[in-house]
Structure formats: structure tokens, C-alpha cells
C-alpha positions as CSV (number, residue, x, y, z in Angstrom):
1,X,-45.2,-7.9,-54.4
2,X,-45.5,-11.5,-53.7
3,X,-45.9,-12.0,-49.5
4,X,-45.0,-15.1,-47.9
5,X,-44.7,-16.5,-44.1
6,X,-42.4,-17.6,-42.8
7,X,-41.0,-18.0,-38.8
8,X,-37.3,-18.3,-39.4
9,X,-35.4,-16.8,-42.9
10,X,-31.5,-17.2,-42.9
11,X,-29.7,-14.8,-45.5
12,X,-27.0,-16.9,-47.3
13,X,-26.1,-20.7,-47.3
14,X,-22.7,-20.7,-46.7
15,X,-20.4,-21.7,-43.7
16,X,-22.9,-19.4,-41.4
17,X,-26.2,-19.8,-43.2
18,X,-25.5,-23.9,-43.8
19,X,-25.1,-24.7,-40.3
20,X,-28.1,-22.2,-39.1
21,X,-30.3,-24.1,-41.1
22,X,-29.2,-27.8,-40.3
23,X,-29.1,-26.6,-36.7
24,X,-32.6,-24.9,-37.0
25,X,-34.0,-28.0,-38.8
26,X,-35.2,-29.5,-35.9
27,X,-38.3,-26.4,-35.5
28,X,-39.9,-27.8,-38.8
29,X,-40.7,-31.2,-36.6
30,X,-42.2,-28.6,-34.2
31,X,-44.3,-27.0,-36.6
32,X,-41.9,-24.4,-37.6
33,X,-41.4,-23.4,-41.3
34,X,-37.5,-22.1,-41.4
35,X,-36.5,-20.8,-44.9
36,X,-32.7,-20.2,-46.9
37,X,-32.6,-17.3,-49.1
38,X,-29.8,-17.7,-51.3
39,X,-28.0,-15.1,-54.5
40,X,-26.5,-17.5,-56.4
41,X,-27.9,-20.5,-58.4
42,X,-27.6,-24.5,-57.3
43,X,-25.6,-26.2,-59.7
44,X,-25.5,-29.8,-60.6
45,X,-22.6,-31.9,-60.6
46,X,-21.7,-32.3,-64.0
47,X,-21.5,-28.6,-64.1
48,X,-18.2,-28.4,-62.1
49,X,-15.9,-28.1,-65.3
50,X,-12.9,-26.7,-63.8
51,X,-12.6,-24.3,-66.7
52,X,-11.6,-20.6,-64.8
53,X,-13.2,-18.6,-67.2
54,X,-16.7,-20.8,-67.5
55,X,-16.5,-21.1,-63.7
56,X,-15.9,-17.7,-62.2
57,X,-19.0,-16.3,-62.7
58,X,-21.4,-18.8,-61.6
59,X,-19.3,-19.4,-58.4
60,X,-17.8,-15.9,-57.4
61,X,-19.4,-11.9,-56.7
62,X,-18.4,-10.2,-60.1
63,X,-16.9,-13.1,-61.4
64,X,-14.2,-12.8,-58.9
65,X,-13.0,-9.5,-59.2
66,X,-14.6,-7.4,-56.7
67,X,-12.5,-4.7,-55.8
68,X,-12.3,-2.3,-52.9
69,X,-12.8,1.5,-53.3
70,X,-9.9,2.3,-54.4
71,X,-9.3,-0.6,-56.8
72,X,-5.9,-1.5,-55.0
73,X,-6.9,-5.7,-53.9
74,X,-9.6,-7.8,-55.5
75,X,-11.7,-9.9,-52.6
76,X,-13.2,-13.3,-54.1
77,X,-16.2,-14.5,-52.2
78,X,-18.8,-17.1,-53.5
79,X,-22.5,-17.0,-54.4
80,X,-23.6,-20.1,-55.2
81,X,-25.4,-22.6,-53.2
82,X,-23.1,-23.1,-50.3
83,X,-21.4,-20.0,-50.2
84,X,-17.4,-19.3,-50.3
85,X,-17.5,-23.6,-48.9
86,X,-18.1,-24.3,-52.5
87,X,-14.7,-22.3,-53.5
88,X,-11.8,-22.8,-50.8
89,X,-9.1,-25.0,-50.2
90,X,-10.9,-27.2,-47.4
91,X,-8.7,-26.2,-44.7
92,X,-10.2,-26.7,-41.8
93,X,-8.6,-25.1,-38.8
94,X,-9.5,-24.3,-35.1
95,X,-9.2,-20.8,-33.7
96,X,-5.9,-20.2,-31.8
97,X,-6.5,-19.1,-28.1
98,X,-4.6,-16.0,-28.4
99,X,-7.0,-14.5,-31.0
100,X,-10.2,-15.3,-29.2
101,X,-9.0,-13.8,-25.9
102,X,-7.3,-11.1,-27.8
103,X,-11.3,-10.2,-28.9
104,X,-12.5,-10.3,-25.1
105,X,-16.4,-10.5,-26.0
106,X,-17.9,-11.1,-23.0
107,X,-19.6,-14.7,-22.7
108,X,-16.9,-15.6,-25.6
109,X,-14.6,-18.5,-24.7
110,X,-11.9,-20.3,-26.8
111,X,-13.0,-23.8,-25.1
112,X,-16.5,-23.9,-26.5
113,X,-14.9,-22.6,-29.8
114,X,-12.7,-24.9,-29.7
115,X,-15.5,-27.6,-28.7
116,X,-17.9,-26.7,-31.7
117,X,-15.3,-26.0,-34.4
118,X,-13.8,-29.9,-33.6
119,X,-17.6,-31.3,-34.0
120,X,-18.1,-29.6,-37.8
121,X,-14.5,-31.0,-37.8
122,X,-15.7,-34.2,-37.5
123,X,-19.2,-34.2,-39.4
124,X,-17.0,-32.6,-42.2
125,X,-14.8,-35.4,-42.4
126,X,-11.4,-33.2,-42.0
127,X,-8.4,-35.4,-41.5
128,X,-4.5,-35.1,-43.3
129,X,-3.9,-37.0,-46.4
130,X,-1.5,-39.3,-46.8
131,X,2.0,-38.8,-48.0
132,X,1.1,-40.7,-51.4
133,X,-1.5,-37.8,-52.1
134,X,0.5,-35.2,-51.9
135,X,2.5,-33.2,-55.2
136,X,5.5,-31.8,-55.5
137,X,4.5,-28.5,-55.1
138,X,4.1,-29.6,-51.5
139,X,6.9,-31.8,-51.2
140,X,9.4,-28.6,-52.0
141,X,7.8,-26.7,-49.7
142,X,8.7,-28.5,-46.9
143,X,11.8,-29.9,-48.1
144,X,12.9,-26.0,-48.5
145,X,11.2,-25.3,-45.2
146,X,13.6,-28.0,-43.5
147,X,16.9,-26.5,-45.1
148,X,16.0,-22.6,-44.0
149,X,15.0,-23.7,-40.4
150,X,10.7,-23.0,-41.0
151,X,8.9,-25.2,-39.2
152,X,6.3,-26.9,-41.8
153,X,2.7,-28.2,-40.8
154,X,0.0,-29.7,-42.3
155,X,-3.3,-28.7,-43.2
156,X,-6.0,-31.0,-42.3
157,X,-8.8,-31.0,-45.0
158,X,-12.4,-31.7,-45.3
159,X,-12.5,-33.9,-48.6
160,X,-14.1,-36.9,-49.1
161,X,-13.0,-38.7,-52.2
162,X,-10.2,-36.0,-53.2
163,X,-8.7,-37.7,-56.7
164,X,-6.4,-34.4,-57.1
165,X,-8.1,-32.5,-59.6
166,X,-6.1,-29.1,-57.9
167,X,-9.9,-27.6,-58.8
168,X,-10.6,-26.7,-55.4
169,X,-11.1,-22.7,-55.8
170,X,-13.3,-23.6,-59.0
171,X,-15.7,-26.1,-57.3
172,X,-14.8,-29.6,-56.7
173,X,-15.9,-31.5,-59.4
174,X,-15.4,-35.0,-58.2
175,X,-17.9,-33.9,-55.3
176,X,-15.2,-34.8,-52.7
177,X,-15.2,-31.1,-50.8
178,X,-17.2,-31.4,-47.7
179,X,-18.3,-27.4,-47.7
180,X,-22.2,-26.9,-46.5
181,X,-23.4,-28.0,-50.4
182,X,-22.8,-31.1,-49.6
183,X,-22.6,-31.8,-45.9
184,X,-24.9,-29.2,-43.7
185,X,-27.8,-27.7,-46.4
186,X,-29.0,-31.2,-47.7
187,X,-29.3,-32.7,-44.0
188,X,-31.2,-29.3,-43.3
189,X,-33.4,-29.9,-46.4
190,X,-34.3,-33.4,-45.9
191,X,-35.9,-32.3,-42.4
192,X,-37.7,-29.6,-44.5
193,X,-36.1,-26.4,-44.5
194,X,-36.7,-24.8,-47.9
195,X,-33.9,-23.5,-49.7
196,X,-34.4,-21.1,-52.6
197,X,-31.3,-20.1,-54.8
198,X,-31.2,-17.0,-57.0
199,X,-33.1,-15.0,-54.2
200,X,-31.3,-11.3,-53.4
201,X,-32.4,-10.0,-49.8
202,X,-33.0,-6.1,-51.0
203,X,-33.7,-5.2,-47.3
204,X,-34.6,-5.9,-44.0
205,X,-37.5,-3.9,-42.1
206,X,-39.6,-4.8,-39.3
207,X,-39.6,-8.5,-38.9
208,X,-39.7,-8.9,-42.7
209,X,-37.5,-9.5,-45.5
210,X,-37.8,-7.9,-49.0
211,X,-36.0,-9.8,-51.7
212,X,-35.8,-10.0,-55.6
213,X,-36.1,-13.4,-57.1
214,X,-34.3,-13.6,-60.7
215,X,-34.6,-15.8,-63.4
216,X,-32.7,-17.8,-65.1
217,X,-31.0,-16.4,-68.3
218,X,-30.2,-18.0,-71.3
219,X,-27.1,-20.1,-71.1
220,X,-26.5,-19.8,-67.7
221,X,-25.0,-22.7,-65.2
222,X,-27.6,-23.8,-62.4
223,X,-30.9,-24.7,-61.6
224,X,-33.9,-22.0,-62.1
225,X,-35.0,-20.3,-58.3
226,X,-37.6,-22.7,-56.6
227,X,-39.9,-19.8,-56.4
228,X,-41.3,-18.1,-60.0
229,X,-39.2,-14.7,-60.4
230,X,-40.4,-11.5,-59.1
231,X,-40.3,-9.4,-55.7
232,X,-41.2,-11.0,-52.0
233,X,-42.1,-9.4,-48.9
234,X,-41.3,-12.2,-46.8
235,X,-42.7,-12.1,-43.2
236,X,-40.2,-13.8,-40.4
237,X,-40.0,-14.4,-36.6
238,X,-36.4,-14.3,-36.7
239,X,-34.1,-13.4,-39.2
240,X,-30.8,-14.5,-39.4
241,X,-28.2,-13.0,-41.7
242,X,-25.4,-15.2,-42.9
243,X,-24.4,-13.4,-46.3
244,X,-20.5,-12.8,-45.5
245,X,-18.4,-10.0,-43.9
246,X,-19.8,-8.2,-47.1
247,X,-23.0,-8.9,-47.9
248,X,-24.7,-8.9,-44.6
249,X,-22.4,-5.5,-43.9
250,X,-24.4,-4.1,-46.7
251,X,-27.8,-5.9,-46.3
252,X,-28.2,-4.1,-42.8
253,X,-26.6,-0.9,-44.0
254,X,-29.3,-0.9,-46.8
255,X,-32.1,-1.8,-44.1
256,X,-31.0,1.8,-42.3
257,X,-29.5,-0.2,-39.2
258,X,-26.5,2.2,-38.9
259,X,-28.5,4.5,-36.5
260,X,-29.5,2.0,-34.1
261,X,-25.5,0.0,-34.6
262,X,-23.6,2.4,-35.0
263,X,-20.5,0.3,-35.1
264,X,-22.1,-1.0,-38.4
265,X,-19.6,-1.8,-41.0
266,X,-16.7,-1.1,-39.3
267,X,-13.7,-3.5,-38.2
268,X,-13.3,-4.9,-41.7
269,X,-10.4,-7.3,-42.1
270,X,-9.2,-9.8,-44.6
271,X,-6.0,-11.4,-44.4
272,X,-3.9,-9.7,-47.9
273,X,-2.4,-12.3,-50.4
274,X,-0.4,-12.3,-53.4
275,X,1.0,-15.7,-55.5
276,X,5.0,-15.7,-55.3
277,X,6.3,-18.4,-57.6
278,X,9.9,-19.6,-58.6
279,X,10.8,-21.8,-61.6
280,X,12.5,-25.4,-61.0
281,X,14.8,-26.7,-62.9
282,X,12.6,-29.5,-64.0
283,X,8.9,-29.8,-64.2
284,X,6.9,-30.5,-61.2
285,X,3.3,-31.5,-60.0
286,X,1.9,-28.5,-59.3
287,X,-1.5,-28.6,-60.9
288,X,-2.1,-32.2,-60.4
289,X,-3.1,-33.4,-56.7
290,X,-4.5,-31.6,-53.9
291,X,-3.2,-27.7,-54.2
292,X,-2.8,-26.7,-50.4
293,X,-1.4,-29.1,-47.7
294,X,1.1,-27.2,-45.6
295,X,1.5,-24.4,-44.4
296,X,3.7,-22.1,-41.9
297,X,2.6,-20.1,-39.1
298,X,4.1,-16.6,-38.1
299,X,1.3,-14.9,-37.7
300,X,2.4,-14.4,-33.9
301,X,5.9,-13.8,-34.7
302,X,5.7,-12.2,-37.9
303,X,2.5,-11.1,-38.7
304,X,2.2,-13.5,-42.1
305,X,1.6,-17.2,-42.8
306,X,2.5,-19.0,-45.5
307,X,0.6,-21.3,-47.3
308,X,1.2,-24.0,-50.5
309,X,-1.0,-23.1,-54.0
310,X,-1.6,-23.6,-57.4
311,X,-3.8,-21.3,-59.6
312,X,-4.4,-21.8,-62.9
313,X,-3.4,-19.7,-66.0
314,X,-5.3,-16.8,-65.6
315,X,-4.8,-16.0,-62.2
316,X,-1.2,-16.8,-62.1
317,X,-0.6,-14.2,-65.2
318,X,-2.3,-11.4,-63.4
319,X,0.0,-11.8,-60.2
320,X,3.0,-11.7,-62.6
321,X,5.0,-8.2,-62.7
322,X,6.2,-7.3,-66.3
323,X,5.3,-7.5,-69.9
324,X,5.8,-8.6,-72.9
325,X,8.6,-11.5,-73.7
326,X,10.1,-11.2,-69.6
327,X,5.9,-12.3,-68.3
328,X,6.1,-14.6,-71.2
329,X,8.7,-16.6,-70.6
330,X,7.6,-16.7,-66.6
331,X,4.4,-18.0,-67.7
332,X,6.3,-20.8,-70.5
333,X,7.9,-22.4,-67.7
334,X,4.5,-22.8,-65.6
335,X,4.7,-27.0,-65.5
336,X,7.9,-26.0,-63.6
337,X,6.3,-23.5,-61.2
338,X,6.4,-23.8,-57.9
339,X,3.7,-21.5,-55.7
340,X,3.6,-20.1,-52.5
341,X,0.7,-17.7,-51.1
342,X,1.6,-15.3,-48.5
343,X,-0.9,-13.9,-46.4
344,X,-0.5,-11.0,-43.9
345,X,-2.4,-11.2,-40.9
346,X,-3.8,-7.7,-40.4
347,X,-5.5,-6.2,-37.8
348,X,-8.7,-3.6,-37.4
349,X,-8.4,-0.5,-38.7
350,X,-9.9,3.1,-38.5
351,X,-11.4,4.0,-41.9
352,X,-10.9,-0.1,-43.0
353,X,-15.0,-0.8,-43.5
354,X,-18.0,-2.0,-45.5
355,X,-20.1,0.9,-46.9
356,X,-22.6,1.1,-49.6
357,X,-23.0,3.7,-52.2
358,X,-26.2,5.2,-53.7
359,X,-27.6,2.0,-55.6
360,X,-26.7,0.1,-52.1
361,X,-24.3,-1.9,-53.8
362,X,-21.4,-2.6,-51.3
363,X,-18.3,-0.7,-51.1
364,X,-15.5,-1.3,-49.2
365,X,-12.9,0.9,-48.0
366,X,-9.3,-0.4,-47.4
367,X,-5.8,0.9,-46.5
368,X,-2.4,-0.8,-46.4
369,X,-1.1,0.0,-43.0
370,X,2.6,0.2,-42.5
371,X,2.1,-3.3,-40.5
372,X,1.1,-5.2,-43.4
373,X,3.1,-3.8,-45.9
374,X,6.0,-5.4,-43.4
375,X,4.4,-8.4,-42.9
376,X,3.9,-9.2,-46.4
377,X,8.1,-8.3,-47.4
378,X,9.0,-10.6,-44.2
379,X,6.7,-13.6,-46.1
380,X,8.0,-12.9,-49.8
381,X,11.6,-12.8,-47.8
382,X,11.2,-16.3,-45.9
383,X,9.1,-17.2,-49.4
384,X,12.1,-16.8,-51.4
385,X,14.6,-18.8,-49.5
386,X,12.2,-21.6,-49.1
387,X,12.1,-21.6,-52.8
388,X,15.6,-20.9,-53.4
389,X,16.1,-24.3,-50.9
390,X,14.0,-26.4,-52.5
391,X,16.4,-26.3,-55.8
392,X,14.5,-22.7,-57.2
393,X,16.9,-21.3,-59.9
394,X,14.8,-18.3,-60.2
395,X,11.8,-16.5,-57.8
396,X,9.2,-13.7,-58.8
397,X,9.0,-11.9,-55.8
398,X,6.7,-8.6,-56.9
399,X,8.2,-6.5,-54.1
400,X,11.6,-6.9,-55.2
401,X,14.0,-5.4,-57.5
402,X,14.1,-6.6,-59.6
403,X,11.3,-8.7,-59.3
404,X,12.8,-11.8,-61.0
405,X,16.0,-13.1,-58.8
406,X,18.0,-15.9,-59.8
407,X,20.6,-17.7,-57.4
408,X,23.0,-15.2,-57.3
409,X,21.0,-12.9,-55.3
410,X,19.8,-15.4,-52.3
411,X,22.8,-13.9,-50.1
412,X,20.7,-10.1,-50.8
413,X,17.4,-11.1,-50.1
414,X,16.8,-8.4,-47.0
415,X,18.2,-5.6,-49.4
416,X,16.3,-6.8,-52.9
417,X,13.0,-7.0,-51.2
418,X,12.3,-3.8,-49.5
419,X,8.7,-2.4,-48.5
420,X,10.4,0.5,-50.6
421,X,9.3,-1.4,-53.7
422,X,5.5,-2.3,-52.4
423,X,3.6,0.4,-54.1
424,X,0.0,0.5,-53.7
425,X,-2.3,-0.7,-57.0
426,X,0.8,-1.8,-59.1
427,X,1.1,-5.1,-57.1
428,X,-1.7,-7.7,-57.3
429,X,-3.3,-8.3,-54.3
430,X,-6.5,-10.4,-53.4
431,X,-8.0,-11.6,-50.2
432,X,-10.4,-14.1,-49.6
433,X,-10.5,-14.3,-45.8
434,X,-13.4,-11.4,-45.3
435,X,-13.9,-10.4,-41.7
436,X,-15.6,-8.0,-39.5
437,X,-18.5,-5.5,-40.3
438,X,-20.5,-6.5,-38.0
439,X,-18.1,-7.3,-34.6
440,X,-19.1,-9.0,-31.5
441,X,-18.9,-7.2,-28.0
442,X,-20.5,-5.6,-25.5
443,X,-23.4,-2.8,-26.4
444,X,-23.7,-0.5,-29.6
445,X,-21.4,1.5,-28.4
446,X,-18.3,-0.6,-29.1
447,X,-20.1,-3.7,-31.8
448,X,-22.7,-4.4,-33.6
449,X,-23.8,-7.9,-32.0
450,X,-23.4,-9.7,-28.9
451,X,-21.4,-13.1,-28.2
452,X,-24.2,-15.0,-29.7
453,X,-24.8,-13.4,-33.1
454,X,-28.1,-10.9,-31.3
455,X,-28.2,-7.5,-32.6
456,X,-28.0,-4.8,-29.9
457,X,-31.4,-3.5,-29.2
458,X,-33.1,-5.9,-32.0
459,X,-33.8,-9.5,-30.3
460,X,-35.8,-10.8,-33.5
461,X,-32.4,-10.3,-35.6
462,X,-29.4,-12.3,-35.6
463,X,-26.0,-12.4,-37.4
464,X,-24.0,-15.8,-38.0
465,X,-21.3,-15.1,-40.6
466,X,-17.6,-14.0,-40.5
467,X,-18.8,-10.6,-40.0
468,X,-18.8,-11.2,-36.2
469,X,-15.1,-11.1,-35.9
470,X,-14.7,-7.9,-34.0
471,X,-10.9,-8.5,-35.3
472,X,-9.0,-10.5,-38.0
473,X,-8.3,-14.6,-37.1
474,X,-4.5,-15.2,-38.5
475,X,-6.4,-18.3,-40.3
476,X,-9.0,-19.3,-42.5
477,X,-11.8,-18.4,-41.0
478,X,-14.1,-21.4,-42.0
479,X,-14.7,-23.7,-39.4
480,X,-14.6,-20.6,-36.7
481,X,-17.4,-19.5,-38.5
482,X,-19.4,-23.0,-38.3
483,X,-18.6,-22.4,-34.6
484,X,-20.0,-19.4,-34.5
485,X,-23.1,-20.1,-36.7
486,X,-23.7,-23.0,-34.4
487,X,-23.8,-20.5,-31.2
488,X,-26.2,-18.3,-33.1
489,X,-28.4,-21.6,-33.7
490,X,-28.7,-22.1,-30.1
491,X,-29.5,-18.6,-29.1
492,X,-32.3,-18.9,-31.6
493,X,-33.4,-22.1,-30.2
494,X,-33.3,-21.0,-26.5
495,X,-35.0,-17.3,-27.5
496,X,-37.8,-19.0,-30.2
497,X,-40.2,-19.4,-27.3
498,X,-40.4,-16.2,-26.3
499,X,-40.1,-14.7,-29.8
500,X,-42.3,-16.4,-31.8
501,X,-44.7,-17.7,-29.7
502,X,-48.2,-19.3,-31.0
503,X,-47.4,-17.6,-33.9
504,X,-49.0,-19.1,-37.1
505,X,-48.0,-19.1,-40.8
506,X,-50.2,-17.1,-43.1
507,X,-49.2,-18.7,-46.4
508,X,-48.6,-22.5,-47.5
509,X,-46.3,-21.5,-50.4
């Protein structure tokens, strides 16, 4: 067992863990020696190929297909060197009111939410792009919004440089996504944090961190770890886990934290998806130029949101229903495809949780309530006459029947698609919007942390991921979670005094 020192150690260098460390950066002027552990590898440029199946599983948690208990949705999160930033769209949206007083955490407010998310806003350069930027994939959208009376709005979008590749959920590989690879974790490591990729936190004990450092195999994308393979028993100060909803879940359920938290785990949301496409008449841009720049909100109304997208080949075919020549021909006519992702905006419920099993692997538990089922027919409903609007001649709508509709049927749309037809494990559905596990509030009794990412009863441990959410957003969680991340920085700034004192490192390492 290889020992280091250390006097601050974030878990995970994503959207949480990339703004801890730029925030924290400042201790390392003051002496301080503040280290990222990171799972996944750091990649170089060039090796953004924008191929699905070289890419998956140097970006994503079992290549992508992680799947809850019961095998019924597949949750994509990153591991790689800036987290699930490396992977998403780039939308970058602020918190509405009505969630964050919906939460009532005590010492929570939407203004300073609102306040921080709108500064990472800014450093991330998130702004519209213009009209000429935009494909026809989102041109129908809102051309079909306008004729069915759906109020339309634009994403705003943290690219730098975007030249339309449509590779966002793959990596950039222009280097034009502003996620914390290339905005928040090289600021932090020019003032001297260390990062080191390819590290797994195994546990978390007393005011130390025990982690596996892997190697690099043969013919594998990335960088080798900065630290020669092996175990670490790495002393910290503070530790500060930022691995995701999931992983930090199951880091502190591995660590035996449940006794002491005993809300641990519990409160997992995640916003479920599935890809609805219709074929045009004529082929469009779909897969050229930016792949998601409107959107429409019913989350309040509704319980759903709809969003503009474009997956690639391999994805698409696995949201297809069907077989053989009827899937076929679907997936023929895919320059002519137009996309639309629905997303229902679920709430927290009993039994819906991270666990692990016996290896500690994370497991996590999930149930369809009667809510979403509803909320994701009332999206593939309003979906299907957006497309049908915009010129559609037929629409793939998984929960209908049958699933393919041509024009004939748009005047049946209420009676076709039916939660009737939504049956559990035979539709595809994925989330990527993970939530909750470890919710803010107001003692053990009823969360996990308090308002600024401190675990109840454990001052020298912190949380500053999505995990916090003590209930779902209605939105992409990212820059909520920079918020967040941020507040966690501060309480670690303001507590770093009385928690780490005169103490000294033991190791130069």
C-alpha cells in the first residue's frame, strides 16, 4: 500500500469535482497541496474520433450501458477526464425558482443559485448560436412547434469554436465544448492542483482515501495514470466527493456511511428518455451541425420536456421497435430522420435508490411510477404532431400501436398512443440526467448533507455533485451543479481553518 498526503482530495473531475478544484486552487498559494482523483483516463485531442463504437468506452461507465436492477433503462454517465462535461449537449441552463423552493433546504436560495450558475455561465462562454448554425433538424422542430401552438425556445450552449460535427455525446473533437476538460481543471492545474486520471476511490475511512491506481492496457485511448499503478492510502484534511449521483452514492455506501446517513442513497432521480423519430419526405440535416438547440418546456404543465437530437446509427437502431425488413427500412431512410427526445420529469420515489451489491459495485433500483409513464405518452403525443407539422409522412412513436403512424392517423393520436402500450423493458429507455443519493436538508434524519455539500455529523467530508438534489430539476442538471460545487468550495474555504489547521504534509510525492 502506497501512502500519500494530502490536505484536500476531490473524488471525480467533472461538473462538481472541476469547479472544486479551480475554486480550491487558490490553498496551493497558501501552502496547501489539493489533489483530483479521477476513474477514467485523459485523452488527447486527436483521440476524439467520433466513431460510437471506438468512443463509448473510453468516455462512458460500461461503455454506456449501465443498467438499473432490473435491466428496464440504461443511464450513460462519463468517466473520463472531466466527467459527463466531456459527453453532453452543452446546454447550459439555470435552475427554475419553482424547483429550488419546491426542495426547501434551509440556507438554500434560488438567487444565489441563480447568481453562481450565470458566473460558470459566463466563464463557460454559453451564448445562442446564430440562425446560420442551426440544421434542419432544428428548423422543423420549431417550424412544427409554431403550427401545433408549442411554444419553442432555445438552448443556450457552452461551445467555443462549434464547426457542427453533431459529435457532442461522443466528445467534441474540434475541442469547442467548454465542459471542466477544458475550461475549470486546466485553470485549477496551472495553480498546482494535481490531477491523476485512472485512479478508482475503493473507500473512504477516517480522513483517508483508499484508491486503486490502474494501468494502462494495451490499445487503450488516453494517457497512462500520473502515479505508477498500484493501491494508495491517501491521507486528507478534507475530502470532497464529486463522482456523480452514482458513484459518490456508492463510494460512501462502500465506506459504511449508511449508519451514520441513513438517508444514504435514497431520492434517486433521473429525468427518463427515449429517441421518437419520423421520416421526411426528403433528406435533411440531422447529423451535420449542432444536434440540440431548442427545446420545449412542460415540465410544469405536463411533467415532460422536449428536446431536439441526433444519435448516430447504433443508438438510433436500439430505440427502434420491430425487426427484420419493417426496423430496416426505418433505419434506410435515416438521412431523412428527424429526432426528438422526450424526457419526463420525475419526481422522488420510495424504493427509487443507489445501492451496492456484494463486490460494492453500484446498483440501482428504479420503478416507472404511473406519473411518468403519463408524462412520457403526453411528450410522444405533442412529439408526433410536431413532427407530423413539420411535413413528417410517417412517426415511430414506441408507445403506439402501432408504432409506425403515417398521416392518416394524426386525427387518432390520443387513442394510438396509450400508456396501455408502455410496457416495462420492451421499450428503450436511457437517462442521463442522474440525481439524488445523497439529498440536501436539514439533519440525518431527512438527508444526507446540508445546504453546502457537509455531511451530517462528519465536518471533514463534503459532497459537490448532482447527488445533492434532494429531488429531480426538470433540466439538465449541469450548470446547477457548478452552482452547487461552487457553494461546497466556499464552505471548504470558510471551514479549512479550523479543519486543517497547522497541519503539514508527510510526503512530497
Amino acid at each position: 500500500m502506497i501512502e500519500r498526503d494530502y490536505d484536500v482530495v476531490i473524488i471525480g473531475s467533472g461538473a462538481g469535482g472541476g469547479t472544486v478544484a479551480q475554486a480550491l486552487a487558490g490553498l496551493v498559494a497558501e501552502g496547501r497541496r489539493v489533489l483530483v482523483l479521477e476513474q477514467g483516463a485523459r485523452l488527447a485531442d486527436r483521440e476524439f474520433t467520433g466513431n460510437e463504437l471506438d468512443m463509448s468506452d473510453s468516455l462512458y461507465e460500461d461503455s454506456g450501458g449501465f443498467l438499473t436492477a432490473d435491466g428496464t433503462m440504461t443511464l450513460a454517465f462519463g468517466r473520463i477526464y472531466g466527467g459527463s462535461t466531456v459527453v453532453y449537449t452543452g446546454t447550459s441552463l439555470v435552475a427554475p425558482r419553482r424547483v429550488i423552493e419546491r426542495w426547501s433546504v434551509p440556507g438554500l436560495a434560488h438567487g444565489d443559485i441563480e447568481e453562481r450558475s450565470r458566473r460558470y455561465m459566463v466563464e463557460n462562454n454559453v451564448h445562442f448560436l446564430p440562425d446560420e448554425e442551426l440544421n434542419d433538424n432544428n428548423r422543423l422542430f420549431v417550424e412544427g412547434c409554431k403550427r401545433t401552438g408549442y411554444h419553442a425556445e432555445q438552448f443556450p450552449l457552452n461551445v467555443r469554436g462549434c464547426r457542427g460535427s453533431s459529435l457532442c455525446n461522443l466528445g467534441c473533437p474540434n475541442g469547442a465544448k467548454m465542459g471542466t476538460n477544458r475550461v475549470q481543471l486546466p485553470a485549477a492545474e496551472r495553480m498546482g492542483v494535481q490531477v491523476v486520471t485512472r485512479a478508482e476511490a475503493l473507500r473512504i475511512e477516517d480522513r483517508v482515501v483508499v484508491a486503486h491506481v490502474r494501468e494502462l492496457a494495451a490499445g487503450e485511448k488516453g494517457a497512462p495514470s500520473e502515479w505508477p499503478a498500484g493501491s494508495y492510502r491517501i491521507r486528507a484534511g478534507i475530502v470532497v466527493c464529486a463522482g456523480g449521483s452514482i458513484g459518490t452514492s456508492a463510494l460512501l455506501l462502500r465506506s459504511g456511511l449508511a449508519r451514520a446517513v441513513p438517508r444514504l442513497g435514497e431520492g434517486f432521480t433521473c429525468h427518463p428518455a427515449h429517441i421518437l423519430v419520423a421520416e421526411q419526405p426528403r433528406a435533411i440535416t440531422n447529423d451535420v451541425g449542432h444536434p440540440k438547440s431548442f427545446y420545449v418546456d412542460r415540465a410544469e404543465a405536463e411533467g415532460f420536456v422536449l428536446e431536439t437530437c441526433m444519435y448516430f446509427p447504433f443508438v438510433t437502431a436500439k430505440n427502434l421497435t420491430g425487426f427484420g425488413a419493417s426496423h430496416s427500412a426505418l433505419m434506410r431512410a435515416f438521412p431523412r430522420l428527424q429526432m426528438i427526445l422526450v424526457l419526463a420529469c420525475d419526481r422522488a420515489a420510495p424504493g427509487n435508490r443507489v445501492a451496492v451489491n456484494a463486490t460494492g459495485r453500484p446498483v440501482v433500483h428504479y420503478r416507472f411510477t404511473d406519473a411518468v409513464v403519463t408524462s412520457l405518452v403526453r411528450a410522444t403525443r405533442a412529439s408526433a404532431r410536431i413532427f407530423f407539422a413539420a411535413g413528417a409522412e410517417r412517426v415511430h412513436a414506441p408507445s403506439a400501436d402501432p408504432p409506425l403512424l403515417d398521416r392518416s392517423m394524426q386525427d387518432r393520436l390520443d387513442s394510438l398512443i396509450s400508456e396501455r402500450n408502455f410496457q416495462s423493458g420492451r421499450i428503450s429507455i436511457s437517462a442521463a440526467h442522474l440525481m439524488g443519493g445523497c439529498g440536501m436538508g436539514r439533519s440525518a434524519s431527512d438527508s444526507v448533507t446540508d445546504s453546502w455539500g457537509r455531511v451530517h455529523g462528519i465536518p471533514w467530508l463534503r459532497v459537490a455533485d448532482s447527488s445533492l438534489f434532494p429531488d429531480a430539476l426538470e433540466i439538465n442538471p449541469y450548470v446547477t451543479v457548478m452552482a452547487l460545487a461552487d457553494r461546497t468550495a466556499q464552505a471548504v474555504r470558510a471551514d479549512a481553518g479550523e479543519l486543517l489547521g497547522g497541519r503539514v504534509t508527510l510526503t512530497t510525492a
